[in-house]
C-alpha positions, 0 to 999 in steps of 0.5 A: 845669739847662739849659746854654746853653755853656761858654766860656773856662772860664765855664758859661752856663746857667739853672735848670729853673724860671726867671721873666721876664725872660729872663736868663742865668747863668754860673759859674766857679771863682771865683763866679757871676752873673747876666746879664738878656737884654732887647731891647736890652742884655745887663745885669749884674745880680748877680755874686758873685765872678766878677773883672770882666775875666771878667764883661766876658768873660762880656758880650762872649759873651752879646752874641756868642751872644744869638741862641742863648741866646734860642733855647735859653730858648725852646726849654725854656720855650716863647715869651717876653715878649722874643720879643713885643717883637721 
């Protein structure tokens, strides 16, 4: 599992074997979620109980390290669909 960081005691990372779009996950001691990464927007798509003042958190440091996480993806799987929408 590469991971991306660790922040504010939240995991961000993806799975060796991901699928389009680009998305990140992030754990914690309380669940886990998941963060789509698009072209214009960071979207929540699945939280399983992270408490929202974390999921907000979790937001606010994708939206702050959207350029590492996109750089990180493409440097595990190679160019991505986003990279062509730039």
């Amino acid at each position: 599992m590469p991971e991306i960081f660790r922040i504010f005691g939240m995991r961000f990372y993806f799975y060796s074997r991901e699928h389009e779009p680009m998305h990140v996950h992030v754990k914690n001691a309380d669940g886990t979620a998941k963060f789509d990464i698009l072209e214009k927007e960071i979207v929540l798509v699945k939280n399983e109980g992270i408490k929202v003042k974390d999921i907000k958190a979790a937001e606010m440091v994708l939206e702050e390290n959207r350029e590492l996480a996109i750089a990180k993806w493409n440097e595990y799987f190679g160019k991505s669909i986003n990279d062509e929408n730039r």
